[in-house]
N, C-alpha and C positions, 0 to 999 in steps of 0.2 A: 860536207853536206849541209850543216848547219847555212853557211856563206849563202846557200844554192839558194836553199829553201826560203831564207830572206829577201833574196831578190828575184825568187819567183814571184813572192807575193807582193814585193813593192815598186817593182817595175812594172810597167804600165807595155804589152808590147799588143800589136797589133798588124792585125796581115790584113790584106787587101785580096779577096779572091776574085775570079774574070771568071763566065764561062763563055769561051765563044764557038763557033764550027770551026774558025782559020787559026790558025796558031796567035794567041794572045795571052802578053804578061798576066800571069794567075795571081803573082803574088810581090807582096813589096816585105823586108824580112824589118831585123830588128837590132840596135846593136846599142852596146851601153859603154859610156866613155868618163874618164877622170875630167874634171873640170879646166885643167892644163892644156887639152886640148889645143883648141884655139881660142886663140885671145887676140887675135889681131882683127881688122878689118877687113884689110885687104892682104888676099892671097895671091903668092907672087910666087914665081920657080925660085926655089933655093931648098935646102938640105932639108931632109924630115928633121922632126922633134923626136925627141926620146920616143915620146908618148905615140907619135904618129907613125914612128917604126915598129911599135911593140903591136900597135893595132892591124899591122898590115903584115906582121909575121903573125901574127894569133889568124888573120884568113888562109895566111897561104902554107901555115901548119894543117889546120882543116883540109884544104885541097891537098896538097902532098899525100894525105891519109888516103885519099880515093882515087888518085895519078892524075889528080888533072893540074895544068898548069898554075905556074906562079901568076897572081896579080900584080899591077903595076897601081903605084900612088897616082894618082890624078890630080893636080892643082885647078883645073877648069870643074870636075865632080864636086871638087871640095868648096869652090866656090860657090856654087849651086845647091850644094847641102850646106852650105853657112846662110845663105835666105832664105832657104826654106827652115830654116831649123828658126832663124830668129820671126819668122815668120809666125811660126808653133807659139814661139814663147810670147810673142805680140797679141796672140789669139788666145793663150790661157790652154791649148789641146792640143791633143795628138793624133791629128790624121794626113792621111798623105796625102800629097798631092794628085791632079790630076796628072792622068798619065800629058795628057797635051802641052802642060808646066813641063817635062823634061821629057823632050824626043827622045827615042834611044836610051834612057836611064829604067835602070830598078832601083829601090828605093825600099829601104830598112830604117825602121824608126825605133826609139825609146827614148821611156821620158823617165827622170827618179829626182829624188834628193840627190843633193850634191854628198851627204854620207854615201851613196850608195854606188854613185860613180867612179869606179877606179876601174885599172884597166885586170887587177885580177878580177871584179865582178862582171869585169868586158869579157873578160875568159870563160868565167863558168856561168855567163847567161849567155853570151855569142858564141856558140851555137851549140857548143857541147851538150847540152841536156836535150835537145830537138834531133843532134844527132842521132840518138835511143831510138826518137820516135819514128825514124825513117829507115823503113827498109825493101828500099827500092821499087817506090813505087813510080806510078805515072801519075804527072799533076793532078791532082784532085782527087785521085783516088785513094782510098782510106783517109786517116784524120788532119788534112791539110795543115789545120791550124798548131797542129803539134808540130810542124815540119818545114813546114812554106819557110822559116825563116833560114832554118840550114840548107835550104836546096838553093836561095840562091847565095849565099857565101861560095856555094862548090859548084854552081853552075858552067860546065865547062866550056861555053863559047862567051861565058865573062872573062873580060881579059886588064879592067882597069879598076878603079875604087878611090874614094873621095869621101871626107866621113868629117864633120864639122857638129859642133852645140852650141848653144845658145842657154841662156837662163832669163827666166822672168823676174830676174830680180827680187822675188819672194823665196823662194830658194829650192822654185823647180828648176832642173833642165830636160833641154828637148835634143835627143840627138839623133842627127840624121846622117846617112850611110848611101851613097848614090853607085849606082854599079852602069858598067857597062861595055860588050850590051846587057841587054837584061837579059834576067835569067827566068822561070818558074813558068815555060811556057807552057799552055792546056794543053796535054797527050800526049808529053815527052818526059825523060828522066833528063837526071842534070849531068849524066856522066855515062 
């Protein structure tokens, strides 16, 4: 609880809410990563990392808990959350993109110290504790901001994932999390 409660308060997370009449992405979530991540430039098909498998079993633990399908890694999301993430860290902030920067993507953002990025704080900030906060509701209704982030981990017509950081070389980082499709649409659940 101690672990939680520190990186509730020093992770920086942030949702993007939509209203619209037609069905539109409400929400972009959040996810917090060890600095091992990615280190490379360019992303290429080859074997996950430790670290890249542990993050993509920590989503597909979540979905398994509510029957919905396993996610698949995405090298082309990943790629796309590694410029957008060094993007963040170029810019000094944490916010998302436009949806028009990534057709067909959702998008989960967090920024901390590099203390604070491991992939157990990956565990008990992505998404377990927002889990609590949701109980089955329809986008937007009751407290989004407590929730948005864990609806679209388990959003059940997401089918891929791509999760890249970045640092500003002062010793923020910025991590970014690309789904797809998206997930958190106005007037629907995720499952």
């Amino acid at each position: 609880m101690y672990i939680s409660s520190i990186l509730s308060s020093t992770l920086l997370l942030l949702s993007l809410q939509c209203v619209a009449a037609s069905p539109t992405p409400a929400s972009e979530a959040t996810f917090a990563c060890k600095p091992e991540f990615f280190t490379r430039s360019l992303i290429e098909k080859r074997a996950l990392t430790t670290d890249e498998s542990q993050a993509l079993q920590l989503h597909n633990d979540a979905r398994a808990a509510v029957g919905v399908p396993a996610l698949e890694w995405d090298t082309d999301l990943q790629a796309n959350a590694l410029a957008w993430a060094q993007e963040l860290a170029r810019r000094g902030s944490l916010d998302h993109s436009d949806s028009s920067q990534r057709p067909n993507q959702g998008e989960n953002l967090a920024g901390g110290s590099m203390y604070f990025c491991s992939i157990s704080g990956l565990k008990m900030n992505y998404r377990t504790d927002e889990k609590d906060s949701y109980h089955n509701e329809i986008i937007l209704e009751g407290d989004f901001g407590s929730y948005g982030h864990y609806t679209q981990v388990v959003w059940s017509t997401t089918t891929r994932v791509g999760i890249a950081w970045a640092s500003n070389g002062k010793g923020g980082f910025y991590t970014v999390a690309r789904y797809s499709p998206p997930g958190n649409w106005v007037g629907e659940r995720p499952y």
